[in-house]
Legacy VTK file of the C-alpha trace (Angstrom):
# vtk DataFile Version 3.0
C-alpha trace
ASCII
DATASET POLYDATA
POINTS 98 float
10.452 -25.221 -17.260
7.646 -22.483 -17.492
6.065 -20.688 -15.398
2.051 -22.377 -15.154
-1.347 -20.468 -15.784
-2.352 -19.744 -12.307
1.085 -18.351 -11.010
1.221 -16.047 -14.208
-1.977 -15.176 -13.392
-1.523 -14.494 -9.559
1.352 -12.738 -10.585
-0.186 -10.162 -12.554
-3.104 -9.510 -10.333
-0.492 -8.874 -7.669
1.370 -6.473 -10.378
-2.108 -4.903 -11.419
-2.531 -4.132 -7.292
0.404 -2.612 -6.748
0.316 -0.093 -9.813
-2.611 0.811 -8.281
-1.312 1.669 -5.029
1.328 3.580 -6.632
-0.870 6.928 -5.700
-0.070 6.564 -2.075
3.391 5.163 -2.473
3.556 8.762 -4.372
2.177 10.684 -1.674
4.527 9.026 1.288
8.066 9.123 -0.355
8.569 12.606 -0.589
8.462 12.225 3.643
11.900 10.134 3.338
13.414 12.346 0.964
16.496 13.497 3.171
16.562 10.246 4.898
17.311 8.790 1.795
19.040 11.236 -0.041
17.312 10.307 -3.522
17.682 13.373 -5.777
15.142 12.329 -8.613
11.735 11.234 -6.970
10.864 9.195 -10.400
13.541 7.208 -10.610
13.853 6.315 -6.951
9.623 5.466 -6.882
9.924 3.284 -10.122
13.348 1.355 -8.755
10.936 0.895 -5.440
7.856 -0.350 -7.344
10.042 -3.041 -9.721
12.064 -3.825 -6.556
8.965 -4.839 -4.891
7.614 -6.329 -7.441
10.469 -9.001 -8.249
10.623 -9.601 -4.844
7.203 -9.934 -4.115
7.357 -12.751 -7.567
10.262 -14.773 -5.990
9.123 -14.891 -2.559
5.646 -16.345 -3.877
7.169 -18.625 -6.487
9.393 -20.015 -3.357
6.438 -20.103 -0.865
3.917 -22.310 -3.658
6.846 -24.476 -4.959
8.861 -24.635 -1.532
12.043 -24.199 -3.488
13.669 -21.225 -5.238
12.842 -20.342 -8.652
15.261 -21.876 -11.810
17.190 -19.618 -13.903
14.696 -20.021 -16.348
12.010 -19.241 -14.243
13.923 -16.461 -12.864
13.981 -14.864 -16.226
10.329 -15.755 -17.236
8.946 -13.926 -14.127
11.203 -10.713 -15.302
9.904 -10.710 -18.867
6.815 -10.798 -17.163
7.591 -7.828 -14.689
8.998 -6.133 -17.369
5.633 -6.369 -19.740
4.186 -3.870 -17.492
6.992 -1.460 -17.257
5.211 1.402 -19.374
2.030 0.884 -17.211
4.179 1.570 -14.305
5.553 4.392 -15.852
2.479 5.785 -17.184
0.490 5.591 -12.682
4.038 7.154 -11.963
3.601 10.062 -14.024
0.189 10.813 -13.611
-1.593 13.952 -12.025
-2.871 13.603 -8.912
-7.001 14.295 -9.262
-9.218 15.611 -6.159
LINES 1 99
98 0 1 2 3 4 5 6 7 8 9 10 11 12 13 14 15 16 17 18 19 20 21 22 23 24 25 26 27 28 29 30 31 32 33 34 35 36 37 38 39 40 41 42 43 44 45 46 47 48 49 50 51 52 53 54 55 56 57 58 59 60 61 62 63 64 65 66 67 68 69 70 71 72 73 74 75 76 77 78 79 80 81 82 83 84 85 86 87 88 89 90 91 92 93 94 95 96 97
């Protein structure tokens, strides 16, 4: 099985959007700091941004096939994910500009 054209692409348009909104994810987690006891604020943002966007890939794959994803599939979305891991990386680590 592979993944088809227009989930790929729905996919990473949804990836592409939430990199973008990275800057205010940035700007609200410090707020939860002591709730959450997270020591190293780039770590705990990037686990939070790849969490949400596997989940955010299964629960779509399961709500346009009505089924849960194969193994295979499984895997294909997270060599997908994992394509933009430097881009992630890179909105992470950038300056804030005002």
């Amino acid at each position: 099985m592979s993944l088809n054209v227009q989930f790929t692409q729905y996919l990473e348009d949804t990836i592409a959007g939430i990199i973008e909104g990275i800057p205010i994810l940035k700007s609200e987690y410090p707020k939860f700091k002591n709730e959450w006891r997270y020591e190293n604020e780039f770590d705990f943002l990037y686990g939070c941004v790849v969490g949400q966007i596997l989940g955010t890939g299964l629960t779509a794959f399961k709500m346009i096939y009505e089924r849960d994803a194969a193994p295979e599939e499984i895997l294909q979305i997270g060599e997908l994910i994992e394509s933009y891991f430097p881009f992630i990386r890179e909105k992470i680590k950038e300056k804030e500009t005002k």
